[in-house]
N, C-alpha and C positions, 0 to 999 in steps of 0.2 A: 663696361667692365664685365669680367666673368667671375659669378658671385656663386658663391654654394651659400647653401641653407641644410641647418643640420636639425632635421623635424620637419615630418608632411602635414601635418595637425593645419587646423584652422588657420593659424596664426602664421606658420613657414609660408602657408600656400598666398595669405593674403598680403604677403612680403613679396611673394614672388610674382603676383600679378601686376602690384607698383613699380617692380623693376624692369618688367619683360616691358610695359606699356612705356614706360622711359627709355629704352630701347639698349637696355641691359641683358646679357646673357645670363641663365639662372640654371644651375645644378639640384636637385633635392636630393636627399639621403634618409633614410627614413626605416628604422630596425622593422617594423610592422610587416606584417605580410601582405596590407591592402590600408587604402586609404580609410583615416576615421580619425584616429587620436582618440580623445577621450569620445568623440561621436561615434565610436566604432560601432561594429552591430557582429554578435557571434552568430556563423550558422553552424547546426547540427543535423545531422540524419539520424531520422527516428522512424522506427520501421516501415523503412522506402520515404522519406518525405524528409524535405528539407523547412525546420525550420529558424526562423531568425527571431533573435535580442536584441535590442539595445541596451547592450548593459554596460554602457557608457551615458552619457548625459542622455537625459529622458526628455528634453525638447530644449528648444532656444529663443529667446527672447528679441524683440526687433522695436526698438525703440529710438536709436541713434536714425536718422534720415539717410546718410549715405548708407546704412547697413541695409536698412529699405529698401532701399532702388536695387540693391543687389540681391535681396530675398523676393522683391518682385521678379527679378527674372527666373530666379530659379523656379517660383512657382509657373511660371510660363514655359520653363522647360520639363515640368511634371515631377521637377527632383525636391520638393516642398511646399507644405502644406499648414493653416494653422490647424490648430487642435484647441480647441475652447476650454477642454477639461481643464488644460494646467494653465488657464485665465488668457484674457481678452487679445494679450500682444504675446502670447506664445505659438509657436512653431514647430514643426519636425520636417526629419528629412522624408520622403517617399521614394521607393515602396518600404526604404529601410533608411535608418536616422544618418549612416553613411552616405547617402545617394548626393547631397551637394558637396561634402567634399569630393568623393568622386570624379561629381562635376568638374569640381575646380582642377586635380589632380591633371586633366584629361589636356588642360593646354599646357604644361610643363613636360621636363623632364625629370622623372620622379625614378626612384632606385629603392623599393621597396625591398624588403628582407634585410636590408645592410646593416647588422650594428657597427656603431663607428667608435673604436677604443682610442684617438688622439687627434689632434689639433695640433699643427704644428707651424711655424712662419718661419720664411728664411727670405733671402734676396729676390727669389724670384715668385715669392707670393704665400700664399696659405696652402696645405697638402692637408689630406682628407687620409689620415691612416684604418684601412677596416681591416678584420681579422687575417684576410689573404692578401692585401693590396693595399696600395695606395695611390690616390686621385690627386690633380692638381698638375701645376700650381694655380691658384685664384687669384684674382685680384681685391678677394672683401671675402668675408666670412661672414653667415649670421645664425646665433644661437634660437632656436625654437625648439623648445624643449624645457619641460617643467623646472623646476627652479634647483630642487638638488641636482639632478642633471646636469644643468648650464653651470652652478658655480666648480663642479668640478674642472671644466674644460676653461671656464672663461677665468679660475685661479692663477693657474700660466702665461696668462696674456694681460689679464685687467684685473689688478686687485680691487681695486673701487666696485667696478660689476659684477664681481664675483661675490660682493659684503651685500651689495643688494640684494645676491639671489639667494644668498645664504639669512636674508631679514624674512623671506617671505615662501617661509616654511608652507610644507603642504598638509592637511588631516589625509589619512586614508582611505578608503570607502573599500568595507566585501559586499560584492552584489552575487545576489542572490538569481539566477534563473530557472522557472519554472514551467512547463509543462502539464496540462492536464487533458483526462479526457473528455472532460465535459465539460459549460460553467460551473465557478465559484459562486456560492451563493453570496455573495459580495455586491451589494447594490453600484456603490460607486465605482470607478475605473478608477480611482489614484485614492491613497491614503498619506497622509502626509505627517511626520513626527508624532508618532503614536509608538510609546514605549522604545523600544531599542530600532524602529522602523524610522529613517530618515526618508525616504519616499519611497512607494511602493506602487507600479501601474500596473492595467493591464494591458500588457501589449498588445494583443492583437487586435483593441479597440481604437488604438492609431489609426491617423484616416491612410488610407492606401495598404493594412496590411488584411493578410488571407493566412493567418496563421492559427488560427481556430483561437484556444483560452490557454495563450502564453501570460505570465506576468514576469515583473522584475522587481525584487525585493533588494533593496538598497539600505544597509546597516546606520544608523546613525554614528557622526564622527567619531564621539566619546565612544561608542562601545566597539565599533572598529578598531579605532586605536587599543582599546584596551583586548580583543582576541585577536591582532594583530597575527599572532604567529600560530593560528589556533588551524586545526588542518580545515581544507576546502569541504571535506564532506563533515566535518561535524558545525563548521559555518553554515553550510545548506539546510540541515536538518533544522538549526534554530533559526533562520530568517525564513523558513517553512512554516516551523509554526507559528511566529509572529504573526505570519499574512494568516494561517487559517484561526487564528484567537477572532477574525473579525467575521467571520463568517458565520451565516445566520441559516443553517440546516446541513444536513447530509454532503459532502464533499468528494467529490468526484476521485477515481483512483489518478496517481502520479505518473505522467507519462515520462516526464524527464527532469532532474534535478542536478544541479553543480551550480558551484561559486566559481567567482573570481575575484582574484586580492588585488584591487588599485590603490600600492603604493602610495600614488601623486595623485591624487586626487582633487580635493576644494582646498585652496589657496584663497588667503585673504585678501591679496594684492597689494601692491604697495606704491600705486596712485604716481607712477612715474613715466607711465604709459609705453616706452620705450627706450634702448641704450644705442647709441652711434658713437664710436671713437674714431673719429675723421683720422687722425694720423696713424692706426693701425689698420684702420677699414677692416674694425670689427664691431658685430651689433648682437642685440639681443632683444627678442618680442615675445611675448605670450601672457597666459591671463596672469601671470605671476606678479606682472607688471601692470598693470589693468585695473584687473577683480576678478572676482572668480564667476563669469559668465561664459557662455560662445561668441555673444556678439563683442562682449570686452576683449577675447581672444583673438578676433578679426580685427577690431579695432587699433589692436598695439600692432600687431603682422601691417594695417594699411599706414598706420602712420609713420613707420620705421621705413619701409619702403619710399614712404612719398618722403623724407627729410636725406634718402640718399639720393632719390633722383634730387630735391631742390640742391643739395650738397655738390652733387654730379656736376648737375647746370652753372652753378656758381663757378667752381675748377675751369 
């Protein structure tokens, strides 16, 4: 078949590895400018110097066996690493928390920058409507993409899958990134729910980064949600001082400061792992379906993949 996937995240990408290996053709479509999803990693230039966030998921967890064998390679490919700070079975990507999906990105055909405004089916397949164009037709659609997201599109096609994604609402996260010019006098590298602070690292303490004393400050859900609409720089200023409340002397000056507002952020999941509607040959995977982890996010992308190839095989 020739399948589009609408989302390059974790989850599209490890949809589209089950299909390519079943010997299916796969499209990605993906609004981002560069592989990440919520793994994204910002860079900035700061006088002459580039540097990088994660200020998306701050590591990922490897517990599932098949997730293993596939985080082992990556660490043999130099694209990941654990990190003991955020405990025994945690991980990140190297040199930046993007670098395995990257990886992944790298055997697809991936169409970064594309926002996709419709979905649409007729007789000879699924069309990919984007702002100036239109793709297709496919023979299978699959949604990867956060949960409000997917039920808007998958309302039109699948009311059932659209009540699911519409069950498993998302909290929002403003994350905080930071810059300094020198260390924090912050003994540990991660602070974790302390007052309005949902996690809080230092980045450049990541194994593989050369970033000097970045951190990334990450709002707790409740009070996200509640300055939800509240502007980027007066967000920055308070999850600033949050991180410097813990600080134990004299504080280096700010080399660089800004938020960003993640909408979709932690999902509770709703333990269904993935959707196939064989007679429309449409699906839908991600952590929404899951839990709200990375490796849950890979998890729902390989099992949806792997029940359209057995689906395939069976036809």
């Amino acid at each position: 078949m020739d399948v589009v996937i609408l989302g390059a995240g974790i989850a599209g990408l490890a949809c589209a590895d089950q299909l390519l290996a079943a010997g299916h053709r796969v499209t990605l479509f993906d609004k981002g400018r560069g592989p990440g999803g919520r793994m994204s990693t910002r860079r900035v230039e700061v006088d002459g110097e580039t540097l990088h966030f994660d200020h998306g998921a701050q590591y990922f967890t490897v517990r599932d066996e098949r997730f293993r064998r596939l985080v082992q390679d990556w660490q043999a490919q130099g694209v990941a690493s654990p990190w003991d700070e955020a405990g025994p079975d945690a991980w990140v990507g190297t040199p930046t928390m993007n670098a395995p999906v990257r990886h992944m990105a790298s055997a697809h055909q991936v169409h970064f920058g594309h926002h996709v405004v419709g979905l649409t089916r007729n007789a000879q397949g699924w069309h990919v409507r984007l702002q100036a164009q239109q793709h297709g037709p496919f023979d299978a659609a699959i949604i990867a993409l956060p949960a409000e997201q997917a039920a808007a599109i998958l309302g039109t096609h699948d009311l059932m899958m659209a009540a699911d994604a519409m069950a498993a609402r998302s909290q929002p996260c403003w994350t905080a990134m930071i810059a300094f010019e020198d260390r924090v006098p912050i003994a540990a590298d991660s602070i974790r729910q302390r007052g309005i602070i949902g996690w809080a690292a230092r980045d450049g303490a990541k194994p593989g980064r050369h970033d000097g004393e970045t951190w990334v400050v990450q709002g707790h859900g409740s009070w996200s949600t509640q300055h939800l609409e509240d502007s980027a720089d007066a967000v920055a200023q308070a999850l600033l001082g949050a991180l410097l409340a813990h600080a134990d002397g004299a504080v280096p000056a700010v080399r660089y400061l800004a938020a960003h507002r993640w909408r979709f952020a932690m999902t509770p999941g709703i333990d269904k792992g993935a959707l196939w509607n064989g007679s429309l040959r449409l699906g839908a995977c991600g952590d929404w379906l899951q839990g709200p982890r990375v490796e849950l996010a890979w998890l729902s992308g390989h099992r949806l993949g792997t029940m359209i190839g057995s689906a395939a095989a069976a036809a």
